[in-house]
Each structure stands twice: as structure tokens, then as C-alpha cells.
ZAVOZA-715231 format. One record per atom (N, C-alpha, C, O): atom name; residue number from 1; x, y, z; residue in one letter. Coordinates in nm, 3 decimals, decimal comma, padded with zeros to 5 digits, always signed. Example, Ala and Ser with C-alpha at 12.3 -4.5 7.8 and 13.67 -1.06 7.14 Angstrom:
2
<r><a>N</a><k>1</k><X>+01,319</X><Y>-00,569</Y><Z>+00,780</Z><r>a</r></r>
<r><a>CA</a><k>1</k><X>+01,230</X><Y>-00,450</Y><Z>+00,780</Z><r>a</r></r>
<r><a>C</a><k>1</k><X>+01,320</X><Y>-00,330</Y><Z>+00,780</Z><r>a</r></r>
<r><a>O</a><k>1</k><X>+01,424</X><Y>-00,332</Y><Z>+00,846</Z><r>a</r></r>
<r><a>N</a><k>2</k><X>+01,285</X><Y>-00,225</Y><Z>+00,708</Z><r>s</r></r>
<r><a>CA</a><k>2</k><X>+01,367</X><Y>-00,106</Y><Z>+00,714</Z><r>s</r></r>
<r><a>C</a><k>2</k><X>+01,290</X><Y>+00,003</Y><Z>+00,787</Z><r>s</r></r>
<r><a>O</a><k>2</k><X>+01,341</X><Y>+00,114</Y><Z>+00,804</Z><r>s</r></r>
This chain:
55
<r><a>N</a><k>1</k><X>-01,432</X><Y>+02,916</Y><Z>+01,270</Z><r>x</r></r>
<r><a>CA</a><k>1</k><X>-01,511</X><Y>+02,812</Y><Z>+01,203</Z><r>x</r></r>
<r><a>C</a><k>1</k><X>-01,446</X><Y>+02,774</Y><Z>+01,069</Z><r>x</r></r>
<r><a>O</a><k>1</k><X>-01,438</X><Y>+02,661</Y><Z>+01,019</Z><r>x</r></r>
<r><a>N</a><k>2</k><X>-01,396</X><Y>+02,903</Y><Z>+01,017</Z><r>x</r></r>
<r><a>CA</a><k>2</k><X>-01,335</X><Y>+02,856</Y><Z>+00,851</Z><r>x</r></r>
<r><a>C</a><k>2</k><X>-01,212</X><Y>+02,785</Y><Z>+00,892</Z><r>x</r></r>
<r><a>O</a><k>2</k><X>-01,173</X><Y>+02,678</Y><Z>+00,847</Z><r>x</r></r>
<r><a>N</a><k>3</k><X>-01,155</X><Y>+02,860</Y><Z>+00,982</Z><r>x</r></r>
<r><a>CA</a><k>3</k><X>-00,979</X><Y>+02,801</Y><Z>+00,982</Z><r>x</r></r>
<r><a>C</a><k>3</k><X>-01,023</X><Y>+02,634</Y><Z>+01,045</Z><r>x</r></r>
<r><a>O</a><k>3</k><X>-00,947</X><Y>+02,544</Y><Z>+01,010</Z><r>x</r></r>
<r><a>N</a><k>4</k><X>-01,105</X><Y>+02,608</Y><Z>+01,106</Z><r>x</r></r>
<r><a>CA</a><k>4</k><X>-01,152</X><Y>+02,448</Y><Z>+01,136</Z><r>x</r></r>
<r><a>C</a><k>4</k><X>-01,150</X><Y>+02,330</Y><Z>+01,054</Z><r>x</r></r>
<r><a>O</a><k>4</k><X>-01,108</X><Y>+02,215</Y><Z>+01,066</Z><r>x</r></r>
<r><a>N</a><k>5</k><X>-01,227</X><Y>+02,416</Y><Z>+00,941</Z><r>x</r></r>
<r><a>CA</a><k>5</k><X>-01,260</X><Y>+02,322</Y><Z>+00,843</Z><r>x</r></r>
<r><a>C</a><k>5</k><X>-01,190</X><Y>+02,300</Y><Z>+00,771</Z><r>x</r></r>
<r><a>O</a><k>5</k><X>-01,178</X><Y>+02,188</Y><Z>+00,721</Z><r>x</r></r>
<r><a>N</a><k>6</k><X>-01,091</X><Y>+02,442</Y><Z>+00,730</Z><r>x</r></r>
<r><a>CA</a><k>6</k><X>-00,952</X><Y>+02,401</Y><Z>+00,648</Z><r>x</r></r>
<r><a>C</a><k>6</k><X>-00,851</X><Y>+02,341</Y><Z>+00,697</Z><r>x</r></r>
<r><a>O</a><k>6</k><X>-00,738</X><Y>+02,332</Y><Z>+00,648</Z><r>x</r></r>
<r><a>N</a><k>7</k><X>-00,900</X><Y>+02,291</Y><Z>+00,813</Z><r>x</r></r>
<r><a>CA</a><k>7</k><X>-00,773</X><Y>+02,180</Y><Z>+00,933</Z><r>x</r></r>
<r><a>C</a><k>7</k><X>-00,844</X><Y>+02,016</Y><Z>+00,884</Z><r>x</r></r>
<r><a>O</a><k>7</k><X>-00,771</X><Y>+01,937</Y><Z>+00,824</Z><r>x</r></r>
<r><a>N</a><k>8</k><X>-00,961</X><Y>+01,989</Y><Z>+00,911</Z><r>x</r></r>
<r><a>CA</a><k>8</k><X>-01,069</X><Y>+01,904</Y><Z>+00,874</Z><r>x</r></r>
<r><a>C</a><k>8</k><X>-00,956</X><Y>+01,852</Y><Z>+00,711</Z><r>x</r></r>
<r><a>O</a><k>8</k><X>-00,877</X><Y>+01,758</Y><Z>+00,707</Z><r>x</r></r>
<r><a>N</a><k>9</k><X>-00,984</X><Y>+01,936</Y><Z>+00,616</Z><r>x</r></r>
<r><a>CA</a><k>9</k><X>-00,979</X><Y>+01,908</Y><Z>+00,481</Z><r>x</r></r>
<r><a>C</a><k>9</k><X>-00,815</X><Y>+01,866</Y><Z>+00,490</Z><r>x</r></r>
<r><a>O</a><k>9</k><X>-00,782</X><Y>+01,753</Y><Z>+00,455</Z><r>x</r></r>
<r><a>N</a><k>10</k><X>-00,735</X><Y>+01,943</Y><Z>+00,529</Z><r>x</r></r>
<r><a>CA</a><k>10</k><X>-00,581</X><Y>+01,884</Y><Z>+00,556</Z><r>x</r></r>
<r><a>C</a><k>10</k><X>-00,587</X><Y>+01,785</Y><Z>+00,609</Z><r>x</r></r>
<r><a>O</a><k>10</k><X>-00,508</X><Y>+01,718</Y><Z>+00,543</Z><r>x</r></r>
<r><a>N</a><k>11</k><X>-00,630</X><Y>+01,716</Y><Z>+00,692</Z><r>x</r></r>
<r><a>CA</a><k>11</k><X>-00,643</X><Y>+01,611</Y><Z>+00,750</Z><r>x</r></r>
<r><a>C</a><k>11</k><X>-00,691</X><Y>+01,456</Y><Z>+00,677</Z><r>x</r></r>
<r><a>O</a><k>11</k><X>-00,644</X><Y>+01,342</Y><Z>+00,687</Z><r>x</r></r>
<r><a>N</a><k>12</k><X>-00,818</X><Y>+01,517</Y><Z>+00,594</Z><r>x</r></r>
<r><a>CA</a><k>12</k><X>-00,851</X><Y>+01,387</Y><Z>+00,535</Z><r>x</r></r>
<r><a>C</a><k>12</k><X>-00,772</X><Y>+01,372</Y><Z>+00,401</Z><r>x</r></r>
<r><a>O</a><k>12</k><X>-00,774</X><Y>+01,258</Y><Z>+00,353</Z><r>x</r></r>
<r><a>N</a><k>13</k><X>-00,674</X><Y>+01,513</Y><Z>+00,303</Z><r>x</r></r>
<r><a>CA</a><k>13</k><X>-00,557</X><Y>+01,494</Y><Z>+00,226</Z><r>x</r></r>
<r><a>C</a><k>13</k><X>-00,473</X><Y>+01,402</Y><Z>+00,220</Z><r>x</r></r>
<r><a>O</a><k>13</k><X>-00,425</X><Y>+01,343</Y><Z>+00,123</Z><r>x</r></r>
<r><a>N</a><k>14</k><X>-00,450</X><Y>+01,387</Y><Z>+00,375</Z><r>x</r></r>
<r><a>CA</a><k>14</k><X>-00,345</X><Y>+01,377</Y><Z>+00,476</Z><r>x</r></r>
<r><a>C</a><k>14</k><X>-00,348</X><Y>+01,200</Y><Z>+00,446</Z><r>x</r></r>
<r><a>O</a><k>14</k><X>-00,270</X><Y>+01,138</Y><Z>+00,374</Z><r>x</r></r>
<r><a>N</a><k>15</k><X>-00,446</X><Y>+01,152</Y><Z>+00,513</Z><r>x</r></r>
<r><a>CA</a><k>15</k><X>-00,523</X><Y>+01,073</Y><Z>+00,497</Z><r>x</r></r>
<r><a>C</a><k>15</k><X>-00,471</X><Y>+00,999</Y><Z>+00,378</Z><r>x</r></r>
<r><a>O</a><k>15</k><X>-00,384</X><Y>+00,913</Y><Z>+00,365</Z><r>x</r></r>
<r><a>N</a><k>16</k><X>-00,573</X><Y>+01,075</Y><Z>+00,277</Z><r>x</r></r>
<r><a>CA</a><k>16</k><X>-00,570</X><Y>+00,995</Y><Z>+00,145</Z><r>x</r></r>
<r><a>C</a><k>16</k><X>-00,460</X><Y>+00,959</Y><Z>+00,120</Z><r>x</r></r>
<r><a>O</a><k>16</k><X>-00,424</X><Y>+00,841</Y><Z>+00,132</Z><r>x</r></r>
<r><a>N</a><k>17</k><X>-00,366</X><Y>+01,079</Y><Z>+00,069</Z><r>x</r></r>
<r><a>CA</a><k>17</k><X>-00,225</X><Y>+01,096</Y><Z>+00,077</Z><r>x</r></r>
<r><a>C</a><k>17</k><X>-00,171</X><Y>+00,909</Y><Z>+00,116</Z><r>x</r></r>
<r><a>O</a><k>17</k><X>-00,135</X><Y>+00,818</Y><Z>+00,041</Z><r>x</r></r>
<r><a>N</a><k>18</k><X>-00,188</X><Y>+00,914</Y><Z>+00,255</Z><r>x</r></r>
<r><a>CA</a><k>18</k><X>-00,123</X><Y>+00,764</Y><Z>+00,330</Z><r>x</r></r>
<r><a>C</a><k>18</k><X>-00,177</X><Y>+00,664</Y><Z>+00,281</Z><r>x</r></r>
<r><a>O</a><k>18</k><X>-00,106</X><Y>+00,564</Y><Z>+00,273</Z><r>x</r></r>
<r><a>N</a><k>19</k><X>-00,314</X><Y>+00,654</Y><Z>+00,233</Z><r>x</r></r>
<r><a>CA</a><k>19</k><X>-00,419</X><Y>+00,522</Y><Z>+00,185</Z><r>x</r></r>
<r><a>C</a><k>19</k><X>-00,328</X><Y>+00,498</Y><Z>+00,040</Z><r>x</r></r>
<r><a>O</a><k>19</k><X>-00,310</X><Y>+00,378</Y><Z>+00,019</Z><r>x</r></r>
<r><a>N</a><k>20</k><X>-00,266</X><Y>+00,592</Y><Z>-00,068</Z><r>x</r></r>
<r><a>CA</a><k>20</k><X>-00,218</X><Y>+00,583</Y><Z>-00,202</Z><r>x</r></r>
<r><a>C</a><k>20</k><X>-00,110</X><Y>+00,560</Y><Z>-00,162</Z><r>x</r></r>
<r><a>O</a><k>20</k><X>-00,056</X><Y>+00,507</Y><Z>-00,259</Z><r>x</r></r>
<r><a>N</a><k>21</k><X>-00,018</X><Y>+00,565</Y><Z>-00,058</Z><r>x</r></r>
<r><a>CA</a><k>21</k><X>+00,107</X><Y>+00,576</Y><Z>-00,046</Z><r>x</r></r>
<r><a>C</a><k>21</k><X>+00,145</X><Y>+00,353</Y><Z>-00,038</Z><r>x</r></r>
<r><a>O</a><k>21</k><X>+00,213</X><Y>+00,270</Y><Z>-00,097</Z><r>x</r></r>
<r><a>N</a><k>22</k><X>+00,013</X><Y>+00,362</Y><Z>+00,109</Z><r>x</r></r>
<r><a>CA</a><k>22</k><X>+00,032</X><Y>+00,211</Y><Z>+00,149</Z><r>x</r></r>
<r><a>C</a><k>22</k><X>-00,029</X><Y>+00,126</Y><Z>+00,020</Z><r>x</r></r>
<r><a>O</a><k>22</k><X>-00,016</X><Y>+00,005</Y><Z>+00,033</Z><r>x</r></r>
<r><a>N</a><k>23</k><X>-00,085</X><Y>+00,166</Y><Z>-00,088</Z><r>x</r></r>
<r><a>CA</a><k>23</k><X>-00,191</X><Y>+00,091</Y><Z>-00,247</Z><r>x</r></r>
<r><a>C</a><k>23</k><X>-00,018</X><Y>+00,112</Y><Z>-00,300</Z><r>x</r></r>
<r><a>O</a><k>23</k><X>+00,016</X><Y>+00,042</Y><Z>-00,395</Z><r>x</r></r>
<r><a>N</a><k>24</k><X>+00,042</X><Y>+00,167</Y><Z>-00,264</Z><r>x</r></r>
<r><a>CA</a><k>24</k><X>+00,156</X><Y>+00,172</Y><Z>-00,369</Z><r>x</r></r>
<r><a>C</a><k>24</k><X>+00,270</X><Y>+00,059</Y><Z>-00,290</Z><r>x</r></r>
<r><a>O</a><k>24</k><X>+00,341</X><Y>-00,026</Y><Z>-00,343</Z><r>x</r></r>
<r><a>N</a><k>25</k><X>+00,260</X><Y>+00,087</Y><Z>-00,179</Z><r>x</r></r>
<r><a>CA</a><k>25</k><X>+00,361</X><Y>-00,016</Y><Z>-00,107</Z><r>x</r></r>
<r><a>C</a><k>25</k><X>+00,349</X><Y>-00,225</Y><Z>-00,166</Z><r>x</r></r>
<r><a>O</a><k>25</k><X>+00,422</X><Y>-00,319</Y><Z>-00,196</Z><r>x</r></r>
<r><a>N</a><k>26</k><X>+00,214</X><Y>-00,193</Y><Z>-00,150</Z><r>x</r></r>
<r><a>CA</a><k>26</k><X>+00,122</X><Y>-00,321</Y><Z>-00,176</Z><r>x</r></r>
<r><a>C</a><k>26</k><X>+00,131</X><Y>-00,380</Y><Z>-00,276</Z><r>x</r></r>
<r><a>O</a><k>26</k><X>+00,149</X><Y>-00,501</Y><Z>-00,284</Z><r>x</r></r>
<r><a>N</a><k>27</k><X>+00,115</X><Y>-00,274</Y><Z>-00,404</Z><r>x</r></r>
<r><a>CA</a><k>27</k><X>+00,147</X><Y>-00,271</Y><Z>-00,577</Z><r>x</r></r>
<r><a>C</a><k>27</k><X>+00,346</X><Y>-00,326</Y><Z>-00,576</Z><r>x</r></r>
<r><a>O</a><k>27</k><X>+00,388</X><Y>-00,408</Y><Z>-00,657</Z><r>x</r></r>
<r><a>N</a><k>28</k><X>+00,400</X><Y>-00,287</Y><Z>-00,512</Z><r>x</r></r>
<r><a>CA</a><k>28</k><X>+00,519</X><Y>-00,242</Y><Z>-00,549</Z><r>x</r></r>
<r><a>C</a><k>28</k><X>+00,618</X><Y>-00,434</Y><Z>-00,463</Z><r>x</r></r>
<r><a>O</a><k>28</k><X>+00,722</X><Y>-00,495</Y><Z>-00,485</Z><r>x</r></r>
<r><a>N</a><k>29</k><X>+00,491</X><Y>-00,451</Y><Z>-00,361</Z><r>x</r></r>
<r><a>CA</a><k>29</k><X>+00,547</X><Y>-00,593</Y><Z>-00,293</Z><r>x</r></r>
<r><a>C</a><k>29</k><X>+00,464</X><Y>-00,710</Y><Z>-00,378</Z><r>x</r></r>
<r><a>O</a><k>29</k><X>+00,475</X><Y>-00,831</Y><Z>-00,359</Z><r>x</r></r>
<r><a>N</a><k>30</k><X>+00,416</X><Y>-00,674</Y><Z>-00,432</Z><r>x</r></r>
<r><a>CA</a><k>30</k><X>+00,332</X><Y>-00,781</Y><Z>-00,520</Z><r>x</r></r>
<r><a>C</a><k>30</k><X>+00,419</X><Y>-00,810</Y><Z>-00,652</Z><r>x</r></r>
<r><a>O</a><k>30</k><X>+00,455</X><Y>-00,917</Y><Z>-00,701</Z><r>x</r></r>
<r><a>N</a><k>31</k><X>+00,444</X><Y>-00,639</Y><Z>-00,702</Z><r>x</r></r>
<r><a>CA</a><k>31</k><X>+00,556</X><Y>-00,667</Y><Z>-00,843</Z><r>x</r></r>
<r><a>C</a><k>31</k><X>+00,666</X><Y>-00,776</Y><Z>-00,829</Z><r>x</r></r>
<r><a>O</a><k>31</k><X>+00,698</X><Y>-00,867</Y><Z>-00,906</Z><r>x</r></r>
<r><a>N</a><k>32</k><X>+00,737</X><Y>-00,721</Y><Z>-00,648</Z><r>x</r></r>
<r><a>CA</a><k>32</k><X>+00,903</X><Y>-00,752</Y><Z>-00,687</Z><r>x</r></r>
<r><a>C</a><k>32</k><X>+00,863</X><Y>-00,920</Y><Z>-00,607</Z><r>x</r></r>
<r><a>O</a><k>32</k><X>+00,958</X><Y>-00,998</Y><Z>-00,611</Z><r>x</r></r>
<r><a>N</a><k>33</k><X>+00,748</X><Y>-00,969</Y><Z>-00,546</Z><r>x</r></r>
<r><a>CA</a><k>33</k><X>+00,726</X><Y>-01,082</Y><Z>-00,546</Z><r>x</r></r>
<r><a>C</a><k>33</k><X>+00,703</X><Y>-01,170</Y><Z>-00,694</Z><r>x</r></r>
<r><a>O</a><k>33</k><X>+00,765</X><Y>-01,271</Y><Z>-00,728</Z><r>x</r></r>
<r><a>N</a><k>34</k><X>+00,618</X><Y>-01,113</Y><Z>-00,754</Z><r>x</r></r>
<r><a>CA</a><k>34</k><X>+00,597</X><Y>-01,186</Y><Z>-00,920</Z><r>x</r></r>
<r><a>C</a><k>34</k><X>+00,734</X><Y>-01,249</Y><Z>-00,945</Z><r>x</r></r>
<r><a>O</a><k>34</k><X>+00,774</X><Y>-01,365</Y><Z>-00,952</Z><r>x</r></r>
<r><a>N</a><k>35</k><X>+00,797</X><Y>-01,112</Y><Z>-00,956</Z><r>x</r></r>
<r><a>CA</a><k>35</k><X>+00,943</X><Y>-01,117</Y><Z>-01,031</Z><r>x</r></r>
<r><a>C</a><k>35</k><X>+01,022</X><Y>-01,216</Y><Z>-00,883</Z><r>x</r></r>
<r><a>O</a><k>35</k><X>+00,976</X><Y>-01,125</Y><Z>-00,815</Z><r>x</r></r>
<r><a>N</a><k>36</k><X>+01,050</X><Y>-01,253</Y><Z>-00,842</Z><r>x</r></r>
<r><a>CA</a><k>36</k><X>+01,090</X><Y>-01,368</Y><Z>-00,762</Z><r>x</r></r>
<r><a>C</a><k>36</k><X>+01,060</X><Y>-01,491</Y><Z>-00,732</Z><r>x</r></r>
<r><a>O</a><k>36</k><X>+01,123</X><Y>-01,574</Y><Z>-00,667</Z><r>x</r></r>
<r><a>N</a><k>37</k><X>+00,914</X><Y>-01,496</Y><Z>-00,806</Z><r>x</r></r>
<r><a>CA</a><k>37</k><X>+00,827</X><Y>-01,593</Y><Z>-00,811</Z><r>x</r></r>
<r><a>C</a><k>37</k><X>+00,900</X><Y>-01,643</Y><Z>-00,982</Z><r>x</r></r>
<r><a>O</a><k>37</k><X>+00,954</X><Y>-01,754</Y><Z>-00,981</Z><r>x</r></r>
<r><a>N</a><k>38</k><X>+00,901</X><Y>-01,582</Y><Z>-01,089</Z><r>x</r></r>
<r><a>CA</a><k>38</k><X>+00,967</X><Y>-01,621</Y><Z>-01,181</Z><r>x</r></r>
<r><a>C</a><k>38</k><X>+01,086</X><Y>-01,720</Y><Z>-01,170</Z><r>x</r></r>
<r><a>O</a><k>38</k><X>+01,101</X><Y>-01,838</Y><Z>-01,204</Z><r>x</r></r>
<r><a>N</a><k>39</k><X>+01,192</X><Y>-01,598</Y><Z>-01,090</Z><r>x</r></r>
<r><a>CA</a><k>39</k><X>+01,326</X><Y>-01,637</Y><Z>-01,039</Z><r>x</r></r>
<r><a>C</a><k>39</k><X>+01,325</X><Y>-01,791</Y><Z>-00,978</Z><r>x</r></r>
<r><a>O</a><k>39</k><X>+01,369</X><Y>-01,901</Y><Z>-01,012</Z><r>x</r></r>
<r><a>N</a><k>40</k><X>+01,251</X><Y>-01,735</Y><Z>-00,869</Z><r>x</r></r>
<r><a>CA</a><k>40</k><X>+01,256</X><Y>-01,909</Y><Z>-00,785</Z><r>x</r></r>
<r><a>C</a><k>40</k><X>+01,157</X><Y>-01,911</Y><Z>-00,706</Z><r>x</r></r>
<r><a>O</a><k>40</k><X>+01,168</X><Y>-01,851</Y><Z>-00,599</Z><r>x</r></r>
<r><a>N</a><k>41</k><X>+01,050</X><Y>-01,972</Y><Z>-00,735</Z><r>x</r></r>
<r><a>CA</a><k>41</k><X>+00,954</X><Y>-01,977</Y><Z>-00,656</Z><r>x</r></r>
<r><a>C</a><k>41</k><X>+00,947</X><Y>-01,993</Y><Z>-00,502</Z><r>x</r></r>
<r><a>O</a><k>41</k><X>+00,954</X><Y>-02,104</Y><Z>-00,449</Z><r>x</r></r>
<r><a>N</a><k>42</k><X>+00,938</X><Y>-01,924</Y><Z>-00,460</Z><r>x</r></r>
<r><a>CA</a><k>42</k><X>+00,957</X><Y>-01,917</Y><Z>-00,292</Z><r>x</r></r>
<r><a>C</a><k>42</k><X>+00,833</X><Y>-01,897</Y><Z>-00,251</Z><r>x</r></r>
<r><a>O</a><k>42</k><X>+00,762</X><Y>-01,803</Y><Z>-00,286</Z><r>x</r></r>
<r><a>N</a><k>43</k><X>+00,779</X><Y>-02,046</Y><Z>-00,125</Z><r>x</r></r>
<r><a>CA</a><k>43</k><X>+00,692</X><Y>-02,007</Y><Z>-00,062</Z><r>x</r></r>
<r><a>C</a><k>43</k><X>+00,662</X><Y>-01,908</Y><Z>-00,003</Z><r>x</r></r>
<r><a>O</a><k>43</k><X>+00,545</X><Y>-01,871</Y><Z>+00,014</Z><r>x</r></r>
<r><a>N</a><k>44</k><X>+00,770</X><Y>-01,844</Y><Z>+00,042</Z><r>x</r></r>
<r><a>CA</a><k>44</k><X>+00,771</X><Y>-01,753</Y><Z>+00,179</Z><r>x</r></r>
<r><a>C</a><k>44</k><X>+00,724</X><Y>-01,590</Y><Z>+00,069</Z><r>x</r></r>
<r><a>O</a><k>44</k><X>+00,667</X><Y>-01,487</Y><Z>+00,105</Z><r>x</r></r>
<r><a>N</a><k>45</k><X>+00,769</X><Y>-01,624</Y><Z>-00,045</Z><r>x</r></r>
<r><a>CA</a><k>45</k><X>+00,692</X><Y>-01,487</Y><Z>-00,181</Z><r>x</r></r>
<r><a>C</a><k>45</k><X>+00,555</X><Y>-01,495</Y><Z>-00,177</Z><r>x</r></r>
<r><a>O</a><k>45</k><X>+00,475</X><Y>-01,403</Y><Z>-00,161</Z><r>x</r></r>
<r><a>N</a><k>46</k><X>+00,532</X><Y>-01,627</Y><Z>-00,195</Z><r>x</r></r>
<r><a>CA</a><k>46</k><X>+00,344</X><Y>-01,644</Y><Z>-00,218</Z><r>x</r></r>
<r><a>C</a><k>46</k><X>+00,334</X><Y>-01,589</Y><Z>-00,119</Z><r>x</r></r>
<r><a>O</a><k>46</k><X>+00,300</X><Y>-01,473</Y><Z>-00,142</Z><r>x</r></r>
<r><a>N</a><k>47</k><X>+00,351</X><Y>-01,619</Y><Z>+00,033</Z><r>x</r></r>
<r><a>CA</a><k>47</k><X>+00,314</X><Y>-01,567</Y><Z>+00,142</Z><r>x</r></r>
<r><a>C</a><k>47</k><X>+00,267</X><Y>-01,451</Y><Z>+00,182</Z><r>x</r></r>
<r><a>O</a><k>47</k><X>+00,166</X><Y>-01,420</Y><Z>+00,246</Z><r>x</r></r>
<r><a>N</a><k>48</k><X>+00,387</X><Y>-01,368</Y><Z>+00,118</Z><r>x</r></r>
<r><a>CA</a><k>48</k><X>+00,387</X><Y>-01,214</Y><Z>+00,120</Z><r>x</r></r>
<r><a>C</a><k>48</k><X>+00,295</X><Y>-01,146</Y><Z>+00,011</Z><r>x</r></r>
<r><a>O</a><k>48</k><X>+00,235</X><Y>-01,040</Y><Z>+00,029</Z><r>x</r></r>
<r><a>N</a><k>49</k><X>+00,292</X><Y>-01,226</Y><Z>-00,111</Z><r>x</r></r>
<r><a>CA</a><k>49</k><X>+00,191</X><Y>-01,184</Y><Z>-00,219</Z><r>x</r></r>
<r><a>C</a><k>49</k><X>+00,055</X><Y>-01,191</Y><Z>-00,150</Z><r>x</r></r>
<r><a>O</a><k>49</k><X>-00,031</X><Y>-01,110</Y><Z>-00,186</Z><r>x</r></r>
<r><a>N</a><k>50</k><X>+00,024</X><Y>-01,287</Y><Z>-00,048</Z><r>x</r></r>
<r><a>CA</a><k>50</k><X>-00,101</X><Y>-01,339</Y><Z>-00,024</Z><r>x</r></r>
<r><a>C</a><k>50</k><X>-00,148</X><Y>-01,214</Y><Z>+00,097</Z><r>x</r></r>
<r><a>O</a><k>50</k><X>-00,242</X><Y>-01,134</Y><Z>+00,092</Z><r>x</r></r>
<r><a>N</a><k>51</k><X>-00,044</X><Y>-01,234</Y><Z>+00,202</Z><r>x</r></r>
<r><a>CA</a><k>51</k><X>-00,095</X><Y>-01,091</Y><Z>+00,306</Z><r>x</r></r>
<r><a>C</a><k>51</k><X>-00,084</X><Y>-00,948</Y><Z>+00,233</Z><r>x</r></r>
<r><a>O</a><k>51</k><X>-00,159</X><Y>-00,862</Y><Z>+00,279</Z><r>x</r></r>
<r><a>N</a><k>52</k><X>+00,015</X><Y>-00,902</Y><Z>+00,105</Z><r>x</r></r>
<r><a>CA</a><k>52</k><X>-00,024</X><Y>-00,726</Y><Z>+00,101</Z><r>x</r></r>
<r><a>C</a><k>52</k><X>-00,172</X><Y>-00,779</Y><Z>+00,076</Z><r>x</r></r>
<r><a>O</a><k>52</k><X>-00,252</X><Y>-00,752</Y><Z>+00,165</Z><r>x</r></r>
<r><a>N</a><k>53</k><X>-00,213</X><Y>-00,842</Y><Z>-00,021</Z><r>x</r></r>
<r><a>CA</a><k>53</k><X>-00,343</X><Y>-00,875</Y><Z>-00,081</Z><r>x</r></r>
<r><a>C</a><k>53</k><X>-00,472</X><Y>-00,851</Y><Z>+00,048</Z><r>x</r></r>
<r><a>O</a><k>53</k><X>-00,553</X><Y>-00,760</Y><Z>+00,028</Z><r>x</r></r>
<r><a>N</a><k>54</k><X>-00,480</X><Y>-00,907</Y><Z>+00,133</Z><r>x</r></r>
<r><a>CA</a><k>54</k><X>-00,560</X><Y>-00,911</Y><Z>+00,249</Z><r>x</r></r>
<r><a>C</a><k>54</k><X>-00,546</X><Y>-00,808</Y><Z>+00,296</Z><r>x</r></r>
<r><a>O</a><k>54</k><X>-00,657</X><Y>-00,757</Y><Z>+00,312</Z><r>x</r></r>
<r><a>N</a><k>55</k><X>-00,421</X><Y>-00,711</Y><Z>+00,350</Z><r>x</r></r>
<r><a>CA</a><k>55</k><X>-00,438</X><Y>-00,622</Y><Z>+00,451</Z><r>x</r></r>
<r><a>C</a><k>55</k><X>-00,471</X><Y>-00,511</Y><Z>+00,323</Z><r>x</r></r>
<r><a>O</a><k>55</k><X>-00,498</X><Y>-00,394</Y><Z>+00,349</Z><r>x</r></r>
């Protein structure tokens, strides 16, 4: 029953772990869009700024 639950708790770590990983992916495609959006505004940047945003 104990060793269960300490599988349970690794799991939703696990979890979180991936939810901060993909908030960082998202953060990190939004930055180097800004900064290209400066450079040269490219539709196809907004684009990508617009879907991390949604998913």
C-alpha cells in the first residue's frame, strides 16, 4: 500500500516536472519570437506567438 502511493506521488512529480518544462518551452518561443518580431516582423512569428499562447 505504502510502496503504491510513493509510485502515485512520482508520477504526479513526474507530471508537474513536464507541465514547467512545456510553460518554459512556451516562455522561451514567445521570447525568441518578440525578439524577431523587433528584427523583422514576420507573420509566420505572430503565428507562432499566437499558438504557444493557446495550447
Amino acid at each position: 500500500m505504502y510502496r503504491h502511493t510513493l509510485k502515485n506521488k512520482n508520477v504526479i512529480i513526474q507530471k508537474n516536472k513536464n507541465t514547467i518544462i512545456n510553460k518554459q518551452i512556451k516562455i522561451n518561443t514567445l521570447w525568441l519570437c518578440q525578439l524577431k518580431i523587433k528584427i523583422t516582423s514576420t507573420p509566420l512569428c505572430l503565428l507562432l506567438a499566437i499558438f504557444a499562447l493557446n495550447s
